[in-house]
matplotlib code that plots the C-alpha trace (Angstrom):
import matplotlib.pyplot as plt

x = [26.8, 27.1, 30.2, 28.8, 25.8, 27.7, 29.2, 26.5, 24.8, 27.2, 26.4, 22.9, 19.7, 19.2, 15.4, 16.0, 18.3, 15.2, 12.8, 15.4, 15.8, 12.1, 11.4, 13.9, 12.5, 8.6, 10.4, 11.9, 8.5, 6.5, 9.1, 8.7, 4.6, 5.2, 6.8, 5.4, 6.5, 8.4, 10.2, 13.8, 17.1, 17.4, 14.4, 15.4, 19.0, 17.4, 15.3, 17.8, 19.5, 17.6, 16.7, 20.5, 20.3, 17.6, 18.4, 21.6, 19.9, 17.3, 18.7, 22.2, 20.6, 17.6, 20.6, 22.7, 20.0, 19.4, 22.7, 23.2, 23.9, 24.3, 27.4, 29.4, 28.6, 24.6, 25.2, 24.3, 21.1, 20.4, 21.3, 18.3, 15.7, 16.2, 16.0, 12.9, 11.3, 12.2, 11.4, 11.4, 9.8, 8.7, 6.7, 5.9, 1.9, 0.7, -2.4, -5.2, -8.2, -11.3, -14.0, -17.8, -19.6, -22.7, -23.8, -26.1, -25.0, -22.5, -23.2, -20.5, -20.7, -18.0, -19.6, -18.2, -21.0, -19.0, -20.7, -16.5, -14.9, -15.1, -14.6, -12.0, -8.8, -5.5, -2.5, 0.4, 3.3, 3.6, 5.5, 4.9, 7.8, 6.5, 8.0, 6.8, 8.9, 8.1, 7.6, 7.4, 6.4, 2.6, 2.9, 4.2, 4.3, 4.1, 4.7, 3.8, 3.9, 2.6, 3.4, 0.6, -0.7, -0.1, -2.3, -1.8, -4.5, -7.8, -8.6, -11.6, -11.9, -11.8, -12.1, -9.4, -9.5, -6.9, -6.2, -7.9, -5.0, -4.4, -3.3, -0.2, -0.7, 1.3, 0.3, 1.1, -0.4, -0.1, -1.3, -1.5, -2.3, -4.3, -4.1, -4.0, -7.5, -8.2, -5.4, -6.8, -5.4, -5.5, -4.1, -3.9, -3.2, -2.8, -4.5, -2.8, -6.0, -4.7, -1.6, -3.9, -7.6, -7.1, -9.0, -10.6, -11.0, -11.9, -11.0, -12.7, -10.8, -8.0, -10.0, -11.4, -14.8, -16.0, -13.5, -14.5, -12.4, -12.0, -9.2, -9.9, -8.8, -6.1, -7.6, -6.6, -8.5, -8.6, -9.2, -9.9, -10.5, -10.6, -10.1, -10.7, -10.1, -12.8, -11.3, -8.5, -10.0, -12.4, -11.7, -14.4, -13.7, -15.1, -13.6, -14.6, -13.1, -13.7, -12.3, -13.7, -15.1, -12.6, -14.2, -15.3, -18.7, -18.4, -16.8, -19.0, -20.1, -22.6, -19.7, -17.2, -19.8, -16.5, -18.6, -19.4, -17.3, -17.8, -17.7, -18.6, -16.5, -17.2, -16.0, -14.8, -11.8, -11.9, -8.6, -8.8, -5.5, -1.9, -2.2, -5.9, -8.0, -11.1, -12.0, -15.4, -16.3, -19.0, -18.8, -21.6, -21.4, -24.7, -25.5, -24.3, -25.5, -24.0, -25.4, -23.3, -22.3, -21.2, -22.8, -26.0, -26.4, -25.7, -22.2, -21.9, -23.3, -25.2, -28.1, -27.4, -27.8, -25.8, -26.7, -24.1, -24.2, -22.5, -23.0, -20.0, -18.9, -16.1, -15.0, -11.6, -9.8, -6.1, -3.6, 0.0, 2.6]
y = [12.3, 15.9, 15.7, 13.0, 14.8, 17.4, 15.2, 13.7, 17.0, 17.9, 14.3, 13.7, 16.2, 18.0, 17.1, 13.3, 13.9, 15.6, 13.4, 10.6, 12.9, 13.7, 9.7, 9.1, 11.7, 10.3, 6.9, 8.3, 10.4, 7.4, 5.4, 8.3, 7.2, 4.3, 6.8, 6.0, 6.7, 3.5, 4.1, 3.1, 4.7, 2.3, 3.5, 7.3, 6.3, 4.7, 7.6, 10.0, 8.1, 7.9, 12.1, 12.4, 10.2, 12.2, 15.9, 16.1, 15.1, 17.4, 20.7, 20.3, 19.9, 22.7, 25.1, 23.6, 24.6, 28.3, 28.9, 27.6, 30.5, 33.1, 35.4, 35.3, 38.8, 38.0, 35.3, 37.1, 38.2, 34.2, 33.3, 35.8, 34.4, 30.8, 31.2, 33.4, 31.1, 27.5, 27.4, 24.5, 24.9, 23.0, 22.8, 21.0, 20.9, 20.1, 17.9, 17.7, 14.9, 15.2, 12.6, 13.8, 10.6, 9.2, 5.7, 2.9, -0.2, 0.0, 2.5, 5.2, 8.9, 11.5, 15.0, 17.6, 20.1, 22.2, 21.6, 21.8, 19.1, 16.0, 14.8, 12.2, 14.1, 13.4, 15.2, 14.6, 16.0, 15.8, 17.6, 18.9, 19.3, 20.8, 22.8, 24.9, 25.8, 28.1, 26.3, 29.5, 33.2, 31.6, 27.7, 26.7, 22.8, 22.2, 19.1, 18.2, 15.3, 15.5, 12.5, 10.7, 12.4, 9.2, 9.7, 8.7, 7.2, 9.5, 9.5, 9.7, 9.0, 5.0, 5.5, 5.0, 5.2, 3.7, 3.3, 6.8, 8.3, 11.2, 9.6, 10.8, 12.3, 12.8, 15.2, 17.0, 20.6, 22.7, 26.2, 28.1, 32.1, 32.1, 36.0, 38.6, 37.8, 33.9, 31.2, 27.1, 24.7, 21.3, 18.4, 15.0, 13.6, 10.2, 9.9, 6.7, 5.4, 1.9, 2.6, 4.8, 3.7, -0.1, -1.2, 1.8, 0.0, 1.9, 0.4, 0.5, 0.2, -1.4, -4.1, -4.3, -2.9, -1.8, -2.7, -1.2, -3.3, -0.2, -1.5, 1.5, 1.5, 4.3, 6.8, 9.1, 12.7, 14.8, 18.6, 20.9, 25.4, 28.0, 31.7, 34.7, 38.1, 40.7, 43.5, 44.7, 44.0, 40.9, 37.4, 35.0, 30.9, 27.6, 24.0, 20.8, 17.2, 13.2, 10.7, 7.5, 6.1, 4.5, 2.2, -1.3, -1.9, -4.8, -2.3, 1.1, 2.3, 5.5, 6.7, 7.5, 7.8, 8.9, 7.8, 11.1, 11.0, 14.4, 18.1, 21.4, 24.6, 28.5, 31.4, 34.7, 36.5, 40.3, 42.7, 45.7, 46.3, 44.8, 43.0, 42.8, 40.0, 38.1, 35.1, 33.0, 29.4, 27.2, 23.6, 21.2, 17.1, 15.5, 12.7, 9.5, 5.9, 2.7, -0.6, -2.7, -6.0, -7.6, -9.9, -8.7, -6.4, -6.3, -8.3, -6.5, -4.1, -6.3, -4.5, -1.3, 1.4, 4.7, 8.4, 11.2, 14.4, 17.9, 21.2, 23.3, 27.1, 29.1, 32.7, 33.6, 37.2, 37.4, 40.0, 39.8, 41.5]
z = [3.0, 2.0, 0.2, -1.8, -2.5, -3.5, -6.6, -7.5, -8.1, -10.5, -12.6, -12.4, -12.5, -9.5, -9.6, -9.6, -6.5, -4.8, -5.5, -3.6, -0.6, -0.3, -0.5, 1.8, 4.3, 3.7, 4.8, 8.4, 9.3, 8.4, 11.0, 13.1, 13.3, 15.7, 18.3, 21.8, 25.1, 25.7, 22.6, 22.7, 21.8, 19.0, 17.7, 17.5, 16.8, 13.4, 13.0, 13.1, 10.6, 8.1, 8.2, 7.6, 4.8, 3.2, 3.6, 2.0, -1.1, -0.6, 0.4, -2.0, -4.8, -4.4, -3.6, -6.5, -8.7, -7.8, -8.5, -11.9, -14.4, -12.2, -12.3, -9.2, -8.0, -7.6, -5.4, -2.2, -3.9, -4.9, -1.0, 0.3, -2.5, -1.7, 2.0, 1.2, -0.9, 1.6, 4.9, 7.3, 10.9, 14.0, 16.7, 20.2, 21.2, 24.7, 23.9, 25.9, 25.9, 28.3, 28.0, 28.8, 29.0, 30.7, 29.6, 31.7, 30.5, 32.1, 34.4, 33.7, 34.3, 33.5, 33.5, 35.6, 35.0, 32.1, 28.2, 27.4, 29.3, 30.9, 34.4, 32.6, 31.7, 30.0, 28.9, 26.8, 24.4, 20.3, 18.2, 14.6, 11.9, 7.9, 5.4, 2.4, -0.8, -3.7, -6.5, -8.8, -8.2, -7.9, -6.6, -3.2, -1.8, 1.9, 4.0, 7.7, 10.0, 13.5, 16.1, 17.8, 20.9, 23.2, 26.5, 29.6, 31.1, 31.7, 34.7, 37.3, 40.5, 40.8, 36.7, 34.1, 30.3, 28.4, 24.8, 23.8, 21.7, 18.9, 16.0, 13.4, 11.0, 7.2, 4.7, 1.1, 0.0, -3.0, -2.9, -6.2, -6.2, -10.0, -9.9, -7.5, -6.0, -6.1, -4.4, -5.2, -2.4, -1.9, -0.1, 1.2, 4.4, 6.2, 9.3, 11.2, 13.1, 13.2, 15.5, 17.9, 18.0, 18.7, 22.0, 24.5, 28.1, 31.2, 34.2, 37.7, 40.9, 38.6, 37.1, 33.4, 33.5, 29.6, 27.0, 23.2, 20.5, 17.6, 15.7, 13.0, 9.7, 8.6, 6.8, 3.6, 3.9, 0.4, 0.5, -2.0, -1.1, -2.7, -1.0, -3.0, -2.3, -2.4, -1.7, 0.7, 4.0, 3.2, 2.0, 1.5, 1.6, 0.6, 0.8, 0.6, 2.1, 1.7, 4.2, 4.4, 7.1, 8.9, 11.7, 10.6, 11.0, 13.4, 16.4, 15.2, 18.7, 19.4, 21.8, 19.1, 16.0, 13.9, 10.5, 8.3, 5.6, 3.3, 5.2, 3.4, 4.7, 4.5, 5.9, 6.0, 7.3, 7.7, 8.2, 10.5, 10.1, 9.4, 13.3, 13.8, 11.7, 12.4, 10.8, 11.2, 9.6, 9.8, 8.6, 7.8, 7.3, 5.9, 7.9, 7.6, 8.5, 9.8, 10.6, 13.2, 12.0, 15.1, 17.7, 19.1, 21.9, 25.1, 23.7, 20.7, 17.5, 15.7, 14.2, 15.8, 13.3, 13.6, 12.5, 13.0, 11.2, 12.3, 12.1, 13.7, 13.8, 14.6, 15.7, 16.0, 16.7, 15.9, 16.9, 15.6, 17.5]

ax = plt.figure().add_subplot(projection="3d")
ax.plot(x, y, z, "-o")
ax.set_aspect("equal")
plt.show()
């Protein structure tokens, strides 16, 4: 498809052939979200397939565009300032799930004595593939999609959890530096609960013992920060983020109260040096309620009211080579 790329880009607007590409490419990661481990080669055939459709009408066309009206000598210089200013990466991520529960009815217990873990552990591969590109000298868009984390079982002893998987995730950013101190972000993300959280049953000895039906609802997460630059060394930071709830009220369950909807973000990061930063943030979601809608108890939630809030912090030291 390149060549024909390449003619079209000299017929139609080059921003018209990016928005196709980029649409195209949204279609093949949102194929991509279904990826499991018994995935066939069909299925990465087709995904393939449709990331070759897309790029050429992507990339061409970007390129295309940086070099109209430039005199041949200052093409080298246009080469380095589009590389500079697109830039594609990946990644692979080990993902790790430990479950620390204790429960009576029915009588389950998986602590292992540490506040961090959980005697129930898992472990699995995703992968992560984004880009950003410089609008302009002050606004940059990013993309990433991340494949679901698809566990293995967890496992305990004569225990086994199954169904307890990271979803996918697709999301859009802008970034826009106002002035030399204050940068405005914001993005959106698709969180895709409903291929992931469906139905969490732990087994005993091989035979059902405590099945959850989740089935939750995918979920569309808006954020909104602001970092501003104090002086040299310091940078201070706020942000803000809505997702609605995204378990029905008929499956809510105090073991996975997943229910606030709104968090409040702030921070800090301070520079050392070049290599040495810290960075600390603490982030607070008001509490929020739910009252389960299913049968009654012991069979079900009906009645059952839910309260979750959280207050979280976090300290980080970075060191760059």
């Amino acid at each position: 498809l390149m060549p024909i790329s390449g003619f079209a880009a000299g017929i139609v607007q080059p921003k018209w052939l990016i928005m196709m590409g980029m649409s195209v490419i949204v279609l093949a990661l949102w194929h991509l979200t279904s990826l499991a481990p018994e995935a066939s080669f069909v299925f990465f055939v087709y995904a393939r397939v449709f990331l070759m459709i897309g790029l050429p009408f992507l990339f061409i066309p970007i390129s295309t565009a940086a070099y109209v009206g430039l005199p041949g000598e200052k093409t080298n210089q246009a080469s380095s300032l589009i590389n500079v200013a697109r830039n594609i990466g990946g990644s692979v991520d080990l993902v790790w799930a430990g479950m620390d529960l204790v429960t009576s009815m029915p009588s389950i217990n998986f602590k292992d004595g540490s506040d961090f873990t959980g005697a129930a552990k898992g472990y699995s591969l995703a992968a992560k593939l984004g880009f950003t590109y410089k609008l302009g000298d002050a606004l940059t868009v990013g993309g990433v999609y991340q494949t679901a984390g698809n566990l293995p079982d967890l496992k305990d002893g004569a225990y086994k959890v199954k169904g307890f998987d990271m979803p996918a995730t697709l999301g859009l950013g802008l970034a826009w530096q106002a002035n030399d101190k204050l940068m405005v972000a914001a993005d959106v993300k698709d969180v895709l609960w409903s291929d992931s959280m469906n139905t969490v049953t732990i087994y005993k000895n091989g035979a059902v013992y405590a099945p959850f039906q989740q089935d939750w609802n995918d979920q569309i997460v808006l954020s909104l920060g602001l970092a501003y630059k104090l002086n040299d060394a310091l940078t201070g930071r706020i942000g803000y983020n809505h997702g609605k709830n995204p378990i029905p009220d008929q499956f809510v369950n105090y073991l996975w109260p997943a229910i606030v909807e709104n968090h409040y973000t702030a921070g800090f990061g301070y520079a050392f040096s070049k290599q040495s930063t810290v960075n600390f943030a603490l982030s607070y979601s008001p509490k929020a309620s739910v009252t389960g809608t299913g049968p009654n108890p012991p069979a079900g939630n009906g009645g059952m009211v839910i309260d979750h809030s959280q207050l979280n912090w976090q300290l980080m030291y970075s060191y760059a080579f």
